[in-house]
N, C-alpha and C positions, 0 to 999 in steps of 0.2 A: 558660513552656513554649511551643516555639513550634508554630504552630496548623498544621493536616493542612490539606495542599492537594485538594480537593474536585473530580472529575469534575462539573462542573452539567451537559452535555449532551454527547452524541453523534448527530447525523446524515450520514447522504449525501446524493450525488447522481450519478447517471449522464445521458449527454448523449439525445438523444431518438434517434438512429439505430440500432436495436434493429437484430440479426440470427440467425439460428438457426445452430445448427453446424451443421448437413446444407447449409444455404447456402452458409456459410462455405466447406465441404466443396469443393461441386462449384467455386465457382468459383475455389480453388486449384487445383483439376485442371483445369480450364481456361487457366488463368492459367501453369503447371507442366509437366504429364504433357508435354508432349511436347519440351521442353528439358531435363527432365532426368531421366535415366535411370533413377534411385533412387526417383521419387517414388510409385509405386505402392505400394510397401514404406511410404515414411514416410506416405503417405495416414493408414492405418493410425491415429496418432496424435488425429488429428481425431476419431473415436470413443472410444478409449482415454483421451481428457484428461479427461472426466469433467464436459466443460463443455455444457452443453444451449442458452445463449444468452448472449449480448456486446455491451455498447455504444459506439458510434464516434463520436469530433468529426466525422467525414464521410460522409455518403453510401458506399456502399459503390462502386458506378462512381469515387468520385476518385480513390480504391487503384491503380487500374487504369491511370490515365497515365502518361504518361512524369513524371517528379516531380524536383526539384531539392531542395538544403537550403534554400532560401528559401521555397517554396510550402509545404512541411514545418512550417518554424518558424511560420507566418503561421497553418498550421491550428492548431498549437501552440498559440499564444497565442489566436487566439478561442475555441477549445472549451474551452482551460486558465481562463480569464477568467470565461467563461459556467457554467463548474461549480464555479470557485471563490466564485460569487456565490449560486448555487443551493444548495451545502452551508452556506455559511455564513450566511446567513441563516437558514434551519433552524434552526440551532444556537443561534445569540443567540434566537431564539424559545424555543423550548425552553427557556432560560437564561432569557429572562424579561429581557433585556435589548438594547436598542438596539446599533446600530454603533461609537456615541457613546461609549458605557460602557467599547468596547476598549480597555485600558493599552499590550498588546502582541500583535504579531499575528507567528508563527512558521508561515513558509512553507513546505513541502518540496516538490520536486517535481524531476525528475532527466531530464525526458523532452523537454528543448525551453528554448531560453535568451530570457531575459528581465532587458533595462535599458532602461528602470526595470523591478524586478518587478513580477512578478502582484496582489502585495497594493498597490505605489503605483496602477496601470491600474485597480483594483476599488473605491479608497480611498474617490471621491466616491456609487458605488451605492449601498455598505453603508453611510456616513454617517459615515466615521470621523474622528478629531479630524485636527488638523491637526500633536500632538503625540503620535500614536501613535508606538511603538518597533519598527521593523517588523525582523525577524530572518530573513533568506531563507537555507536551506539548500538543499544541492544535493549530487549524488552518493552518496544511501544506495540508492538504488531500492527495491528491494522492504525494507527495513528502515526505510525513511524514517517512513513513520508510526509505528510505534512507537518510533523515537528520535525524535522530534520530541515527540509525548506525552512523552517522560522529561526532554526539553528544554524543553518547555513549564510542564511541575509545578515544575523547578529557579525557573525564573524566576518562579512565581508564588509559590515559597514564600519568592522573597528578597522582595518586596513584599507583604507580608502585605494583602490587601481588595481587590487590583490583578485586574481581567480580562484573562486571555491565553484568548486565542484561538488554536488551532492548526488547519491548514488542510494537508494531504495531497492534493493534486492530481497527475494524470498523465493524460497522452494518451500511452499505450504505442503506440498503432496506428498516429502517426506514423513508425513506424519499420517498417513491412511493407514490404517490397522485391522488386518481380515482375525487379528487375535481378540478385539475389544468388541461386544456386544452389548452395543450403548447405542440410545437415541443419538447422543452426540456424536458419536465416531460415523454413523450414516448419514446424518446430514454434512458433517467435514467431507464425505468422499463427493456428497451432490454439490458441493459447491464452491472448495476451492482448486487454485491452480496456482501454478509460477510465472514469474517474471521477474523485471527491472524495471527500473524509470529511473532518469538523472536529469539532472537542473545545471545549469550553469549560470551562476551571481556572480556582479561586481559590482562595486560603488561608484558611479560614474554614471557617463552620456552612453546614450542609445538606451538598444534594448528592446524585447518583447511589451514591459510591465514591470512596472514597480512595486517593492515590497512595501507596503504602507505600515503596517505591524501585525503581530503576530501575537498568539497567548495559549495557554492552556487552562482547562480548570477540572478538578480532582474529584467526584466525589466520597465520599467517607463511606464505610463501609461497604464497599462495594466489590474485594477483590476476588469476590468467588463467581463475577457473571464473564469475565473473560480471560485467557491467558490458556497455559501448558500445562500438562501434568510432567512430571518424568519418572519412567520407569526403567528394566533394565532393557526391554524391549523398543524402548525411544519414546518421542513424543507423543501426548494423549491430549487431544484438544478440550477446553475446557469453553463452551458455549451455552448459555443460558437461554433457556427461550422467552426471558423477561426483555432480552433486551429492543425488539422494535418497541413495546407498551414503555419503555423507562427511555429511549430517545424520545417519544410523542410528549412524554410529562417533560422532561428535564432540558431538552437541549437548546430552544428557543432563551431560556434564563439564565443557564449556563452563556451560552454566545452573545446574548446583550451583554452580560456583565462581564465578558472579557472585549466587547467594543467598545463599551464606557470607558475604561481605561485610558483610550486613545481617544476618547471624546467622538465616540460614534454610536449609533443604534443601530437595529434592524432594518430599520425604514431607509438607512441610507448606501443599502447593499443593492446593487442590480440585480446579481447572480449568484445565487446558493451554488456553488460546486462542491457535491460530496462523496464521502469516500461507498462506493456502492456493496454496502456489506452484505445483502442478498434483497431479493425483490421487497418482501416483507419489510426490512428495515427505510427503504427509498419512499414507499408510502406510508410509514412514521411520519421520517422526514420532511414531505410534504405536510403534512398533516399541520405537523409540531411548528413548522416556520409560514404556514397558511397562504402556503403555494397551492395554484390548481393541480389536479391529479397531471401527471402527462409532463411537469413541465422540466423533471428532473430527466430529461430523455437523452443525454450523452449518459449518465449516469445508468439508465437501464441499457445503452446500446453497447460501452464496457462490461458491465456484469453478463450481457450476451454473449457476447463475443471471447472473454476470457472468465470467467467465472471473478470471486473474490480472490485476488492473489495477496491479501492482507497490505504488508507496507504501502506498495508502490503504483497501489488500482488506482486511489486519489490524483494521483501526479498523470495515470492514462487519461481519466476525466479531463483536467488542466488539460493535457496536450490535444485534446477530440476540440477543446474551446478554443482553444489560443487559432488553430488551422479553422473552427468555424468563424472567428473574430468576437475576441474579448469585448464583453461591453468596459462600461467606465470602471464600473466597479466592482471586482468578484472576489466573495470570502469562501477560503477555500476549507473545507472542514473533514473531520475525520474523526472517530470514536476508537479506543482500544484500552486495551489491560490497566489498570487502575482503582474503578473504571473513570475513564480520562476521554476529555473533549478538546481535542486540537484544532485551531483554525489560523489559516494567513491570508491578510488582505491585500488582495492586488488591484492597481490602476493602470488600467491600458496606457500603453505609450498614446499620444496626442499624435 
């Protein structure tokens, strides 16, 4: 029989430039009100998002210059670097295991381009062999961590004793733009942030939680409600406001019928854990899976506390549950660019 691939750890990490929403606030109205017209009204949002405070790879003045794609990517890559070394350390700690020990290290990250990747730049901090199998994924965004976790367990359970490592990094705030006078580009400054999150799987005893199985599903015509624009000027976020009204219709159908697969339902999940894409979308969420209001509440206490950091907010969720104590069963989900429904189900260790 072959052996249950084992959660051993879950930690983050956020970069150290902390800011409050009401900061945030005024100096988009700064930055804003007076080129463009609407923004009084989307103000508005900045309260509404449900986010109380956000961490930045930058000082909050660098937002503020004039900025290219190169000064972008370069912030990209050191804060991406520097919090992929702060989560994952963590994690091997917790795991009880050196850098050394990594078989395979599974990258995600969608916010900023990296050759060599992030995990070859990080390889000699963390101590890793020289024969790690490094797996760089790119373009799930906000679904990336929890496909990555579902990618990470596949590969640990083909190597039964092997340490994978998975690593969720994003710098979303490289992509705030005082050039773009768009609904969308004010609501990205209200609501997202940066970080990390990393997992550590193996096919074996112990363990946080077991990976029960994992899926995604696609729907068709869909790739203009989320993803990037590119310009010369860098990233342009591309967010729809269909999307809480299109999780409430879709995502209940979509996740039965990636748990039928595995010969499960709705009804046999304890614990929805989602990926907190802003307050609006969390009571979708509820709605759509016919949860009481209220009960997604790690879920709104991450989106408080760090806004939406795309990949890696799903995996803070997980880690606020696993230290409050996993029920039996929790399917862990996330929506991103596609547009695409990611979930993995986990069972508490006994």
């Amino acid at each position: 029989m072959a052996q249950k691939v084992k959660l051993l750890a879950v930690s983050s990490a956020v970069p150290a430039n902390g800011i409050d929403q009401k900061d945030a606030a005024k100096v988009a109205h700064d930055a804003f009100s007076a080129r463009f017209d609407d923004f009084d009204r989307l103000q508005r949002v900045f309260a509404s998002s449900g986010i109380q405070r956000r961490y930045l790879v930058q000082p909050l003045a660098w937002y503020l210059q004039p900025l290219g794609w190169s000064a972008r990517n370069a912030a990209y890559l050191d804060g991406a670097c520097a919090l992929f070394v702060a989560a994952a350390a963590k994690a091997l700690a917790a795991a009880g295991i050196s850098g050394d020990a990594v078989d395979t290290v599974v990258t995600v990250s969608s916010t900023g381009l990296a050759t060599p990747g992030i995990d070859a730049r990080v390889a000699q901090a963390l101590g890793f062999r020289s024969d790690i199998e490094r797996v760089p994924v790119f373009g799930l965004g906000c679904a990336g961590g929890v496909t990555g976790l579902g990618l990470g367990a596949r590969l640990a359970q083909s190597r039964p004793g092997s340490f994978v490592l998975v690593v969720a990094v994003e710098a979303c705030s490289i992509a705030f733009r005082m050039d773009k006078l768009t609904k969308q580009n004010i609501v990205a400054t209200a609501l997202f942030g940066d970080g990390a999150a990393a997992c550590v799987l193996r096919a074996g005893e112990g363990g946080l939680a077991s990976v029960e199985m994992s899926g995604q599903h696609t729907w068709p015509g869909t790739l203009d409600i989320m993803g990037w624009s590119v310009d010369d000027t860098g990233l342009g976020v591309i967010f729809d406001r269909a999307i809480p009204p299109f999780a409430e219709a879709n995502i209940a159908q979509a996740l039965g019928e990636i748990l039928a697969r595995s010969g499960l339902t709705l009804g046999d999940i304890d614990r929805f854990a989602c990926h907190p894409g802003g307050a609006k979308v969390i009571t979708a969420l509820e709605r759509a899976l016919s949860l009481q209001q209220g009960t997604l509440d790690h879920e709104r206490m991450v989106l408080a506390d760090y806004g939406n950091m795309s990949a890696p907010t799903a995996l803070f969720v997980l880690e606020r549950l696993i230290q409050a104590g996993l029920p039996p069963r929790t399917l862990l989900t996330a929506m991103g660019p596609g547009f695409t429904a990611s979930c993995v189900c986990l069972k508490a260790a006994a």
